[in-house]
C-alpha angles and dihedrals in degrees: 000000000000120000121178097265104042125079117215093270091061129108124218112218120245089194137005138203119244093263097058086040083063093048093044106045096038097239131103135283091237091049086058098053089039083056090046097050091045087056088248097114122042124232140191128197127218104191095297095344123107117206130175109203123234103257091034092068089037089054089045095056095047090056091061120104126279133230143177122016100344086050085061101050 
């Protein structure tokens, strides 16, 4: 699967750790683990690894709210 900014070497993440949630996703590192810890995220463990799979932060970020033109419609 190609996104726009992955070459054809690249590998898309299935699951990331907090810290690349928070890179990805554009929030903080403590937001993720807030979200996490309010059941709003959902979160897997690995042993001691954390991991938040693809589609759940995706999800996570569609169910927040929504402003400006999309919000009207």
């Amino acid at each position: 699967m190609l996104t726009e900014n992955h070459s054809e070497t690249d590998v898309v993440p299935l699951a990331y750790s907090p810290d690349a949630a928070a890179k990805a996703s554009g929030r903080s590192r403590t937001r993720i683990y807030r979200a996490i810890g309010n059941r709003e995220l959902t979160a897997r463990k690995d042993g001691k690894r954390t991991l938040i799979e693809r589609s759940e932060l995706i999800r996570w970020i569609k169910a927040m709210p929504v402003m400006g033109e999309a919000a009207a419609a």
